[in-house]
C-alpha positions, 0 to 999 in steps of 0.5 A, a space after each residue: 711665346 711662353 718664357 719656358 719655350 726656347 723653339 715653337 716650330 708651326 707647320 715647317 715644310 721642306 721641298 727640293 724642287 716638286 719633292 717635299 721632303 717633309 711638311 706640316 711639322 710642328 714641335 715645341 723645345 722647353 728650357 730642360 727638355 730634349 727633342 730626338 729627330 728620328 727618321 730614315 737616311 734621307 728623311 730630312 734630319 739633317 736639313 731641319 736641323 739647318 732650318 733651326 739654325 737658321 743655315 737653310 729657310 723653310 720652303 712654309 711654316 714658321 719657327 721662333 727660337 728664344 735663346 738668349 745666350 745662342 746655339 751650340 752646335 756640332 755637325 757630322 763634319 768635325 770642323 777641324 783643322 788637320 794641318 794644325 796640332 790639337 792645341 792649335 785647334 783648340 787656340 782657334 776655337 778660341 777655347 784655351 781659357 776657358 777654366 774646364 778646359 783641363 778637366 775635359 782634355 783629361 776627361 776625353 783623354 786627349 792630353 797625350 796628343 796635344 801637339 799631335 796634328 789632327 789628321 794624324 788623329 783616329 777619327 774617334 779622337 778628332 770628334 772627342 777634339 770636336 766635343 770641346 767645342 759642346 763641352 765648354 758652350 755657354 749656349 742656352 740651346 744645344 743642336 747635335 747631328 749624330 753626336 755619338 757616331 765614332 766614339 767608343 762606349 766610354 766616351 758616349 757614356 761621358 756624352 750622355 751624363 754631359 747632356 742630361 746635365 745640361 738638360 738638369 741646367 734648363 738648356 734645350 737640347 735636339 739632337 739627330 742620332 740612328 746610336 740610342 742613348 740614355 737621354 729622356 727625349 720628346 721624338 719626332 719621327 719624319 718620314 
């Protein structure tokens, strides 16, 4: 596989039972280059995104990934605890010396709510808890399932610039979102 490419995916299908959900789908991810997965409620965005993180196999076709420092992800579901504050979260994401730590709380305005527990939390601040996780990755992929649903014009804005500068650091990046962003994209449409 060519050193630049981090995914090469020949022929990928995906079929529940006699339904193909998709088939015959071949891309490519360069170090420093993002994929857009667009597509109809439905379509199987979600469920490629799986067979990329190696969660689900494809039913044909065959897909290398050459990531040397692994993938970071970030679903629909936050994957938080609620029963837990903010801080404890953080503590079991195991994020609590990381040295950007701060900048990023202040950045997303989370300071405040530190010892807040997450279900008493709008679902805007537990995604911005969640985005901790994506902010402080040390990933040479970054895989993103609808990353700016719940959050506010600022926040998207501060998502996006974090993104385009992952993509200035030769990370890949393939992202599902139906909310349009200023990231420079390759797309691939499944219908």
């Amino acid at each position: 596989m060519n050193t630049s490419l981090i995914i090469n995916a020949e022929n990928i299908a995906y079929k529940v039972n006699d339904f193909k959900l998709f088939h015959n789908l071949s891309f490519t991810v360069e170090k420093g280059e993002a994929l857009h997965v667009q597509g109809a409620n439905g379509s199987g965005k979600s469920t490629l995104l799986r067979i990329i993180l190696g969660i689900t196999n494809q039913t044909k076709g065959k897909i290398e990934i050459n990531s040397e420092k692994g993938i970071s992800y970030l679903g629909h579901k936050n994957a938080l605890k609620n029963y837990l504050s903010l801080e404890d979260n953080i503590l079991l994401m195991e994020l609590d010396d990381h040295l950007d730590l701060l900048k990023y709380i202040d950045l997303l305005g989370l300071k405040k709510l530190l010892e807040v527990n997450v279900a008493n939390l709008s679902y805007g601040q537990q995604k911005k808890l969640a985005l901790l996780r994506l902010f402080l990755n040390e990933s040479d992929l970054i895989v993103l399932d609808e990353p700016f649903v719940g959050l506010d014009d600022n926040t998207q804005e501060i998502l996006s610039n974090f993104l385009k500068d992952q993509l200035n650091k030769n990370k890949g990046i393939i992202y599902t979102s139906h909310i349009s962003c200023s990231l420079e994209s390759k797309i691939l449409l499944l219908k």
